[in-house]
C-alpha positions as CSV (number, residue, x, y, z in Angstrom):
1,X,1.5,-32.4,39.7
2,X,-0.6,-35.0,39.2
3,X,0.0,-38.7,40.9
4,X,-0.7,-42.3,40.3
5,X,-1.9,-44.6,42.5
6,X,1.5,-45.7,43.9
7,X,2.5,-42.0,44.2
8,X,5.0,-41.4,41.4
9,X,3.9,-38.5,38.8
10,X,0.7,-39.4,36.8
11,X,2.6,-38.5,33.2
12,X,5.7,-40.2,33.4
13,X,8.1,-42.2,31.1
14,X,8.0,-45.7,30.2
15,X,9.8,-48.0,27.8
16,X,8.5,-48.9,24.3
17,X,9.7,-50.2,21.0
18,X,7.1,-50.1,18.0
19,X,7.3,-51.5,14.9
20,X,4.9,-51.8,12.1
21,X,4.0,-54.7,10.2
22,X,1.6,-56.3,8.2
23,X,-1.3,-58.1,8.3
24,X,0.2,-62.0,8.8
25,X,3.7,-60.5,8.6
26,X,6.8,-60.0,10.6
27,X,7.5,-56.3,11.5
28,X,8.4,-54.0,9.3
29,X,6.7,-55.2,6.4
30,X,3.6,-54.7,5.1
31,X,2.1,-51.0,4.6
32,X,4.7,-48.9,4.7
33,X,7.3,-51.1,6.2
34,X,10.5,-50.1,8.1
35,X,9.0,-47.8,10.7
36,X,11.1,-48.7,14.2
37,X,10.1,-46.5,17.2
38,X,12.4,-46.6,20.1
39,X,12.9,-45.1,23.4
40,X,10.8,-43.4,26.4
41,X,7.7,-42.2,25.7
42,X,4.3,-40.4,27.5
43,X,1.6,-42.3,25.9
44,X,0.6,-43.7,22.1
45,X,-3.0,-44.4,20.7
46,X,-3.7,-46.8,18.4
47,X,-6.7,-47.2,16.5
48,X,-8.5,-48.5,13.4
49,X,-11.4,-46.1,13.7
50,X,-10.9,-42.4,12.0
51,X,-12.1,-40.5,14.8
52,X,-12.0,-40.4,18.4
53,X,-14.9,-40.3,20.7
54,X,-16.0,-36.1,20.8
55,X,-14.7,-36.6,17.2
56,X,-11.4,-36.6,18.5
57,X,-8.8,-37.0,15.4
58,X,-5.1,-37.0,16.4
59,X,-3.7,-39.1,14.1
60,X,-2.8,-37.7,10.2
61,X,-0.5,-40.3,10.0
62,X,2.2,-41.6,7.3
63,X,1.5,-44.4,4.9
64,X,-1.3,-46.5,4.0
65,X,-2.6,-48.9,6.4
66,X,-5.8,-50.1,8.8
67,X,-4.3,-49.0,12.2
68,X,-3.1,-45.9,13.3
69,X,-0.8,-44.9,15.7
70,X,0.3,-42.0,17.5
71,X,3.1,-41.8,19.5
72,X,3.8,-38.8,22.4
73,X,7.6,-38.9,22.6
74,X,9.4,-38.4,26.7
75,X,9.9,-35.2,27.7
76,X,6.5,-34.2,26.5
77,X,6.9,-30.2,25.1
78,X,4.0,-28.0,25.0
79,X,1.4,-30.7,25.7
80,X,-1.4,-28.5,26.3
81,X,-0.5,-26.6,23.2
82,X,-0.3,-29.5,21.6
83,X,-3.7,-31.0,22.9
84,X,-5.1,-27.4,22.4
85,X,-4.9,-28.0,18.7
86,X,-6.2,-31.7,19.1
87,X,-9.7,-30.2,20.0
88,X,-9.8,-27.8,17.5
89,X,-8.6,-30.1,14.5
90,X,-5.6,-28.8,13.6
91,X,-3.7,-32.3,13.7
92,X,-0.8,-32.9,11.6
93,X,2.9,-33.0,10.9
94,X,3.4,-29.7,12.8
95,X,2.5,-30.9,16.0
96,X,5.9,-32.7,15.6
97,X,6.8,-29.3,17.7
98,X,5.1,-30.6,20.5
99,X,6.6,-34.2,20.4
100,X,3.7,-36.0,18.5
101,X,4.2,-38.0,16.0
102,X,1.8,-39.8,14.1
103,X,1.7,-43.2,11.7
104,X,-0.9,-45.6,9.7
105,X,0.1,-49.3,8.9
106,X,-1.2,-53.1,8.8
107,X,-0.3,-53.7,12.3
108,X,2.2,-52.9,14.6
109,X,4.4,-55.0,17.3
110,X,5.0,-53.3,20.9
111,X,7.2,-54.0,23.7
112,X,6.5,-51.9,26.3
113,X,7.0,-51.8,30.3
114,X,4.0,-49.5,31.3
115,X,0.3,-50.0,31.9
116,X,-2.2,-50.4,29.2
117,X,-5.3,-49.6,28.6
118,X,-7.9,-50.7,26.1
119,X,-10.9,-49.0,25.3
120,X,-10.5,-47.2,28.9
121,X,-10.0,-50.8,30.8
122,X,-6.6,-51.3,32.1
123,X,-5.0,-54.8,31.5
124,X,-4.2,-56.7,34.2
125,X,-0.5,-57.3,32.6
126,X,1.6,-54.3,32.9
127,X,4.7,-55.1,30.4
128,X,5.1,-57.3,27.6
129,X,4.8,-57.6,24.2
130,X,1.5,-57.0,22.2
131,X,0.5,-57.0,18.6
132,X,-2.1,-55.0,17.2
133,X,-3.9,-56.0,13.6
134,X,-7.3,-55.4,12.5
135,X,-10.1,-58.0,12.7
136,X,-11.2,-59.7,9.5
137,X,-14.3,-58.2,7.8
138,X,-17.1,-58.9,9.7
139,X,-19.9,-61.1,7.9
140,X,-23.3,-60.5,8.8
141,X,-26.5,-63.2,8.1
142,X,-30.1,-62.7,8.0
């Protein structure tokens, strides 16, 4: 019901591949190594923090690793439902039900053809390719 800006459906499908890597390394290796997403999806949020702001936590994720990552598969099923249980902190493999799917890892590599947006700014490039890492420990001097 709801519409973008140039009038198509707010929540809508757009193409991404995601695979995890590691720190330095190609994709699919590093923590937990092998993970290949592929398809249509509704949105993913990535993140090296463990909460959201609100104290949001939607990501239980599988493996080890500094980012994590979780992915809202296309057609979304029971969204509300599924965000319901979001605000309540009830997060976890269940919510596979609802299309959610969730994963930790060293970095991951994206090729996607939708909009993105960091830390609520949208990017000025809508497609391309994108790799997300942690920063190096930050070193602080008197």
């Amino acid at each position: 019901r709801y519409l973008d800006d140039d009038g198509a459906p707010l929540l809508r499908p757009s193409r991404l591949v995601v695979t995890r890597g590691g720190a330095g390394g190609s994709a699919g290796s590093g923590a937990g190594g092998g993970m290949r997403l592929e398809g249509e999806h509704a949105f993913s949020l990535m993140t090296p923090l463990a909460r959201l702001s609100l104290g949001l936590a939607p990501f239980w994720g599988e493996g080890p690793g500094a980012i994590a990552l979780t992915h809202a598969g296309w057609p979304l099923t029971g969204f509300r439902r599924a965000m319901v249980k979001v605000l309540a902190g009830r997060t976890g493999p269940g919510l596979g039900a609802h299309g959610l799917t969730s994963w930790r890892g060293d970095g991951f590599e994206i090729d996607h053809d939708g909009p993105v947006m960091i830390d609520g700014e949208m990017l000025p490039a809508a497609a391309g390719r994108l790799s997300v890492t942690p920063t190096p420990p930050l070193a602080f001097l008197r």
